[in-house]
C-alpha positions in Angstrom: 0.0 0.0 0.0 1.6 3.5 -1.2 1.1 6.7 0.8 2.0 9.9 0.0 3.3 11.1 3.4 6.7 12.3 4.0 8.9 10.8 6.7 9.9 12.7 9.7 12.7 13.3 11.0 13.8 11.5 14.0 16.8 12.1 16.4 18.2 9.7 18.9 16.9 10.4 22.6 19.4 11.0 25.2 19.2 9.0 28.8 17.8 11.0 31.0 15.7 13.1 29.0 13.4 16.0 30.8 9.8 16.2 30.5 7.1 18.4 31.2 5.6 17.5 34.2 3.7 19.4 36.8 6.0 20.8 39.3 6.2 19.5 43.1 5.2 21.3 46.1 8.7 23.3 47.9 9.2 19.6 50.2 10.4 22.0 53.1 8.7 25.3 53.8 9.1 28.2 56.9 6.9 30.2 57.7 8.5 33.3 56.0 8.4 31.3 52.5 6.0 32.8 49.8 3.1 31.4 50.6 2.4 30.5 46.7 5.5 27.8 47.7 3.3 25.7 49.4 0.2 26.5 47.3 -1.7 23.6 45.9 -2.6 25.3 42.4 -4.7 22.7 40.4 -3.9 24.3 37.4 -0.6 22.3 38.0 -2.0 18.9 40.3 -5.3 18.6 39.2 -7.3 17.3 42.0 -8.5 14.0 42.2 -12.2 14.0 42.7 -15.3 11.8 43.8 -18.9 12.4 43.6 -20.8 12.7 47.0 -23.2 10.0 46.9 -19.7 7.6 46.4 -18.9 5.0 49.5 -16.3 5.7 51.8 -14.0 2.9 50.8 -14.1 4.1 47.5 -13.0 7.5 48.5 -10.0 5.9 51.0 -8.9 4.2 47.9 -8.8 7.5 46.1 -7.7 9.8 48.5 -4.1 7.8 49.4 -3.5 9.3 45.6 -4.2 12.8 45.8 -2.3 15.9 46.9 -2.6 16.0 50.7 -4.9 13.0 50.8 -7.7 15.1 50.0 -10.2 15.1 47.8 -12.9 17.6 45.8 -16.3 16.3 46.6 -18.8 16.8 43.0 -22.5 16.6 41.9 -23.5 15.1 39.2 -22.8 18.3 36.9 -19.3 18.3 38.4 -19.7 20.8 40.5 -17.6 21.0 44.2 -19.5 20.1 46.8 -16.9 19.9 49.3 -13.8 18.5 50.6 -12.9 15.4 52.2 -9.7 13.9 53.3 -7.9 10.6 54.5 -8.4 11.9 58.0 -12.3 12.4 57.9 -13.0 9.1 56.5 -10.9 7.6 59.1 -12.2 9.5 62.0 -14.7 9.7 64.6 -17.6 11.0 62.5 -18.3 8.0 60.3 -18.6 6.1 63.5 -20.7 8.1 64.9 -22.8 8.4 61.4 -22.6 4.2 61.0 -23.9 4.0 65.2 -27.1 6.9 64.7 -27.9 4.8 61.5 -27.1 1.7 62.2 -25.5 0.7 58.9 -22.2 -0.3 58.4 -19.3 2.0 57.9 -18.7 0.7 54.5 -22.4 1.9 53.5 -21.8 6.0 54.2 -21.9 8.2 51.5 -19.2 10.6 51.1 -21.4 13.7 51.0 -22.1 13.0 55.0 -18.6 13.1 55.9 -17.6 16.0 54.0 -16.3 19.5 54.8 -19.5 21.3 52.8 -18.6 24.0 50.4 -20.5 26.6 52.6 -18.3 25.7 55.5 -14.6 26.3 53.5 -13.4 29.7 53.4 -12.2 31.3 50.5 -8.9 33.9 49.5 -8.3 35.4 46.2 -5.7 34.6 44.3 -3.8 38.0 44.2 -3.4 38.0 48.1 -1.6 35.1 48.2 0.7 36.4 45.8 2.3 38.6 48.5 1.7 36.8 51.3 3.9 34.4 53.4 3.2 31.4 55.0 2.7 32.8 58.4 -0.1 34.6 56.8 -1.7 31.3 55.9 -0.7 29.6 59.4 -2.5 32.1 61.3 -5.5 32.2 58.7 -5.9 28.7 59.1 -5.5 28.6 63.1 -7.2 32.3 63.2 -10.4 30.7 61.5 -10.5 27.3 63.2 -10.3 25.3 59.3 -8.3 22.4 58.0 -8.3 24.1 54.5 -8.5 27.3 52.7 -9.7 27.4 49.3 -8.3 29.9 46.6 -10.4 31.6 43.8 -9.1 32.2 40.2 -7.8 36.1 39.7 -9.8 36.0 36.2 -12.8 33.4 37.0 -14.2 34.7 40.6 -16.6 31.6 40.4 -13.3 28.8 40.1 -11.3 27.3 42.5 -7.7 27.9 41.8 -6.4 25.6 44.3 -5.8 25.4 48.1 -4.1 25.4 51.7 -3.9 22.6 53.5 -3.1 22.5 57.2 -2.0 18.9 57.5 -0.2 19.7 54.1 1.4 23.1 55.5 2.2 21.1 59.1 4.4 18.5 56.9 5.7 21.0 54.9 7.0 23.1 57.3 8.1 20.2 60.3 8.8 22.7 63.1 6.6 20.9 66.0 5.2 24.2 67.6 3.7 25.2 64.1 2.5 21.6 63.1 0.8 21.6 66.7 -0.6 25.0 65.6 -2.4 23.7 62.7 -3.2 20.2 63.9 -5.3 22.1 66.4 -7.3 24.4 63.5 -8.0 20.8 62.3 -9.2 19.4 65.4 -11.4 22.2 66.3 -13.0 22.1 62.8 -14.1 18.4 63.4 -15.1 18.5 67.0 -17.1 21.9 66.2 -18.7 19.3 63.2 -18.9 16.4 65.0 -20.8 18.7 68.1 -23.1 20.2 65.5 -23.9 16.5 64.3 -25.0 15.3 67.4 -26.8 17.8 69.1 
């Protein structure tokens, strides 16, 4: 069979070639580091998601492979519902969900174990672009949240990315500040947990 179609030309590769790739968080951060270091922009790690009516196992599975072993929570139209993370579906709250209920702890849906959307808190873009990570420590403590989202500069209505605080309290490694953040965590869920049971 004949074709018309010229042959390329070709060159041998060399060992180790570079390739585009999307580029790692800064593995060791202080708190006087730009805080767009230790920004997880999804433009670069696109966030693993799951929808909310998903089981918990199947969101374990799924979060051990996402950045900061968390993941976006979506509806049907792909829309972010909320966050969950490794921690939550491992914690106190499905327990108490699967005892209330009396279903097994394999049966809970995502969406009931999930930080809702109207419970993150949001920064633009362009603050973080002069901001430290001290800023984002306190923010994070300051407000009593695990996580605080980040809107596009040009689309209002995106999410850009995030802060993590168990991210951030890895990142960073100085005990005092990790304690810091662990305890914005911990506040979040008890205030949740409290809220859930009363």
């Amino acid at each position: 069979m004949t074709h018309n179609y010229a042959i390329l030309q070709t060159s041998s590769a060399s060992c180790p070639e570079d390739f585009y790739h999307a580029p790692c968080l800064t593995e060791v951060v202080n708190l006087d580091t730009p805080a767009v270091e230790a920004f997880i922009d999804f433009k670069n790690n696109p966030p693993l998601s799951i929808f909310a009516d998903a089981k918990l196992d199947d969101a374990i599975k799924e979060a051990n492979y996402s950045v900061a072993h968390t993941l976006i929570v979506k509806n049907q139209d792909i829309k972010m519902l909320g966050l969950v993370s490794s921690r939550q579906l491992h914690g106190e709250l499905p327990v108490r969900i699967s005892q209330d209920r009396g279903t097994p702890r394999s049966n809970i849906a995502v969406n009931l174990v999930m930080f809702p959307i109207e419970e993150l808190l949001c920064i633009d873009y362009k603050l973080i672009t002069g901001a430290r990570v001290g800023h984002i420590v306190d923010t994070l403590h300051d407000k009593r949240t695990p996580y605080l989202l980040v809107r596009d500069n040009e689309k209002p209505h995106i999410i850009r990315g995030m802060f993590s605080a168990w991210q951030l309290s890895k990142q960073i490694g100085t005990p005092s500040v990790a304690n810091h953040l662990s305890e914005a965590s911990s506040l979040a869920e008890l205030s949740r947990i409290s809220r859930r049971s009363s």
